[in-house]
N, C-alpha and C positions, 0 to 999 in steps of 0.2 A: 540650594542646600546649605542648612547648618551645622556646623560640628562641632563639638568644642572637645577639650582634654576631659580624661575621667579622672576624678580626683575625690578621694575616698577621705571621707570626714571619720573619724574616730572618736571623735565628743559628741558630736548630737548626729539626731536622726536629720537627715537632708531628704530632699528629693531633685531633680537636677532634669533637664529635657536635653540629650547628648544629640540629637539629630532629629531636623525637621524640614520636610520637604514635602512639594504641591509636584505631582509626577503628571497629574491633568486637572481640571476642573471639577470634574467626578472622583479623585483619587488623592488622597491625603496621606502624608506616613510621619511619623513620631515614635521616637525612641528615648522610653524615660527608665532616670535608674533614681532606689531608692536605698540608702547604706547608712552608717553599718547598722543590720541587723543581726538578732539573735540566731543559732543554729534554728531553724525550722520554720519562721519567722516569715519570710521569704514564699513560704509553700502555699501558707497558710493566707499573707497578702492577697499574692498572686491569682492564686484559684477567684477569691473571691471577685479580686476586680474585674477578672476576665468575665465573669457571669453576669457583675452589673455592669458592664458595658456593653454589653451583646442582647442582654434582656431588661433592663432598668430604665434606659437612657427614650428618653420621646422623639419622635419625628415629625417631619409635617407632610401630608401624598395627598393626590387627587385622587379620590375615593369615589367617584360617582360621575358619568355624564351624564346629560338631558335633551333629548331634542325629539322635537314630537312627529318631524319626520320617517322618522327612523324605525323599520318596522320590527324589528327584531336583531341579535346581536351578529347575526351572519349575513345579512343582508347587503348591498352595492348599492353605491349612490351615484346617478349619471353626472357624469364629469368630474369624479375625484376617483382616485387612479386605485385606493385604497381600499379593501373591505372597511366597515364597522368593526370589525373584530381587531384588525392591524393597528386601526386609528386608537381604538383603545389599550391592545398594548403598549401602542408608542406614550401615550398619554403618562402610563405606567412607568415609564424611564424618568420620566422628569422630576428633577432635585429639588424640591422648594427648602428653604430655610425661611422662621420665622420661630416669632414670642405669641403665639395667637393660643387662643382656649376655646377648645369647642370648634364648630366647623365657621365655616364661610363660604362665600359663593363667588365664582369667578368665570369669566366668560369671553368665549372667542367665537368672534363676528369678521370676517372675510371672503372677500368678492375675486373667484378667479379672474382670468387663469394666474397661478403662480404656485410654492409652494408657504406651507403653513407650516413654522416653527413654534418652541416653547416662547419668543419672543410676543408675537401675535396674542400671549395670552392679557387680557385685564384683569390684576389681581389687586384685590383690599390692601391697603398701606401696610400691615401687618405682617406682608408676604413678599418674599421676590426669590425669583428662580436661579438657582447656582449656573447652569448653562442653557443660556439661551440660544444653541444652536442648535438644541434638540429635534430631532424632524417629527412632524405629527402626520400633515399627508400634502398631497399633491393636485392641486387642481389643475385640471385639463380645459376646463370650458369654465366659461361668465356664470359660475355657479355661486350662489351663495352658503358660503359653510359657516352655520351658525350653534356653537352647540355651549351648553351650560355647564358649568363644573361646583363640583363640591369638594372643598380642601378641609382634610381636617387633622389634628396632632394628636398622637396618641403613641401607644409603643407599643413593640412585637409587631405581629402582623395582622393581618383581618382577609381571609378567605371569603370570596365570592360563592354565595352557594341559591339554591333555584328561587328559597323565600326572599330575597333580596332584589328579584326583577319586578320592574313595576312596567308601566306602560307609560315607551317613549324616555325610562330613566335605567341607564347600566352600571352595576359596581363594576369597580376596578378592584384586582387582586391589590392590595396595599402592604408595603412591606415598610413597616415606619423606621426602624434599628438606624442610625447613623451611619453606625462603626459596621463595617463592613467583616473585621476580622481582630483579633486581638490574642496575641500571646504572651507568656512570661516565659521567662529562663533567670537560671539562680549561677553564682559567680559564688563560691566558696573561699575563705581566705585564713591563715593562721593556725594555728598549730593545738590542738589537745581540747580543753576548757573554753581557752580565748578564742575559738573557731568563731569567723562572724561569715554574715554572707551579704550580697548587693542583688536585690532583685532588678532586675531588665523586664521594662512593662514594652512590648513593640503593638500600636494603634493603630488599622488604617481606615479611614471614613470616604465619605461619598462626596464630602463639601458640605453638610448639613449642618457638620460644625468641623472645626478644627482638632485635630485632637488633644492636644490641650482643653480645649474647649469638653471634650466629650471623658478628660482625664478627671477636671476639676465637678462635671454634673456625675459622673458615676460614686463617686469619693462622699458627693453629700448627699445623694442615695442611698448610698449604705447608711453612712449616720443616721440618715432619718427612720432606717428601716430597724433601729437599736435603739432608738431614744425611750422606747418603751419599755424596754428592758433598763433601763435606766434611770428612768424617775419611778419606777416599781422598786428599786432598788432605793432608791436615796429616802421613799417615802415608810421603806419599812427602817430605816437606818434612823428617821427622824423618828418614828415611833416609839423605839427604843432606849434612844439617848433621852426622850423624854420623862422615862419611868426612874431616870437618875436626878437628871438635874434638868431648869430651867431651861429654854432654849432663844436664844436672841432670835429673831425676827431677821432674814435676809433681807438686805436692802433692796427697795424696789429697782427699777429701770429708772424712773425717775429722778431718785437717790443718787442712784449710780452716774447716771449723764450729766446732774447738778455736778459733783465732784470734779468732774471733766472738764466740766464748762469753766471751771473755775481754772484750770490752767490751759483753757483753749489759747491765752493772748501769748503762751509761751514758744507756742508751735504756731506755722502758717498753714492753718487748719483752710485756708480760701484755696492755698496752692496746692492741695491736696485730694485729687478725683479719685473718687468709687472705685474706675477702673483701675486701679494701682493698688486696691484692697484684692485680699480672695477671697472674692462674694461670687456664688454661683449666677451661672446666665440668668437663670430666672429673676432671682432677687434682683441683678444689678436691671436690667431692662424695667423690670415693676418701679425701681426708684428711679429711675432714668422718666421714664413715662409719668411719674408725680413733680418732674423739673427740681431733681435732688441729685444733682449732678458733685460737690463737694464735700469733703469729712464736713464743713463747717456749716453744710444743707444739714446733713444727718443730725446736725446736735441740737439743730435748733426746732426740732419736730422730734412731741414727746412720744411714747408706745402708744397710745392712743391715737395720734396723727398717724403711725405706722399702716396702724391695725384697719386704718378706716382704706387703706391701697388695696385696689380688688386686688384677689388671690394672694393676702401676705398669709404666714400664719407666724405663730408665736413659738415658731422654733426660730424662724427665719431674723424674728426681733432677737433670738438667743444668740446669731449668730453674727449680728450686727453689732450685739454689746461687746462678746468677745474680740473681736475685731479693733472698736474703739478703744477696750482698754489695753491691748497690745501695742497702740497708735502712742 
């Protein structure tokens, strides 16, 4: 367990993580405060992040098994201790965390007698299992238990319903969410006018991510779900200041990173990793996976280098430059 003192900034907005702890492998807790803010401020945070963290944030679950044995989902198979049915709720408990897009296929092949954990699974390098002590079932006899999986990422959940059954292939009810549970509470302070308040965010996750982890993808979730409201805004703003006067030309990305580049020898831009930036999981894994591990990787691959990284977009470039020029 972490704790630290609570200590209330009065010049800028902070955020601060006062307590974090792993209670199991499945069970993550995080308590963040954010101060000083405005009287109401706090309400309005709060709500919102509790929503995209419960319903915004992606997960990774085994969505489907496959085996041609298998006559149907209530069925018994000689020398494993388990129905069908059992084996795929147990299926259903297991934590994958990964960066993966779209599904993949993974697959477990074992010779009783013994029993068969999330361990026993084969999964694509993109994937690995939070607790591999998971139990799936139990073989009694020299049986072969060979069955097929489909892992895919996505968010909320995805109910199993009768169009979904094929022959010899079962969905799994899938519950993608991380964050297991999430609240706020507000902390009031000061007198009249000057009233300010400190919101208390409390996260707790599954292992799928950290909360932190799942504090920093909710945060640029939201952004992303406003940026349209945003440059809708900035585009009728440029319309108008144009019916006055001239308007200069914003610097490109290009522009901008030259600039930079020009006092990289200032800074040990070599000694300075990604992860020490606040770039979301996603973005930092996508640069991670193009071998852009340094500020001084980032600078030297222009928007066009960026743009060609499967799954960037050009907010994620938007978020990269702000980041640089705070550097």
């Amino acid at each position: 367990m972490v704790r630290e003192k609570l200590k209330v900034s009065t010049r800028t907005l902070q955020w601060k993580c006062v307590e974090s702890r792993a209670d199991s492998k499945r069970l993550y807790y995080g308590r963040f405060i954010l101060s000083p803010l405005m009287k109401g401020q706090a309400d309005t945070i709060g709500i919102a992040m509790r929503r995209a963290l419960l319903g915004e944030i992606e997960g990774t679950c085994i969505t489907r098994a496959k085996s041609e044995k298998i006559p149907h989902e209530y069925s018994t198979i000689v020398g494993i201790q388990e129905s069908v049915h059992e084996i795929l709720m147990n299926l259903k408990e297991i934590v994958l965390r990964s960066n993966l897009y779209g599904t993949r296929d993974a697959l477990i092949c074992v010779k009783g007698p013994g029993y068969v954990t999330a361990q026993d699974i084969l999964l694509p390098p993109s994937v690995e299992i939070v607790d591999n002590t998971q139990h799936i079932a139990n073989l009694t006899e020299p049986t072969d238990f060979c069955i097929g999986l489909q892992i895919e990422r996505n968010r909320g959940y995805n109910i199993k319903t009768p169009n979904n059954f094929q022959d010899g292939s079962y969905p799994i009810d899938a519950i993608f969410m991380p964050v297991r549970n999430a609240n706020h509470s507000i902390h009031s302070y000061g007198n009249g006018n000057e009233k300010q308040e400190i919101l208390f965010l409390e996260i707790w996750t599954n292992g799928g991510l950290t909360p932190k982890e799942a504090l920093h993808e909710a945060s640029r979730n939201l952004i992303d779900l406003f940026i349209p409201f945003l440059q809708s805004a900035e585009e009728n703003l440029h319309l108008e200041n144009n019916q006055y006067k001239g308007s200069l030309p914003d610097l490109t990305f290009h522009d901008r990173v030259a600039k930079l580049k020009k006092k990289k020898k200032e800074i040990a831009w070599k000694s300075i990793f990604i992860d020490q930036s606040e770039l979301s999981p996603r973005i930092y894994n996508c640069l991670k996976k193009s071998n852009i591990h340094t500020l001084f990787d980032l600078l030297n691959n222009s928007q066009e280098d960026l743009m060609k990284i499967e799954h960037f977009r050009i907010e994620d470039v938007k978020q990269i430059l702000g980041i640089l020029e705070k550097k």
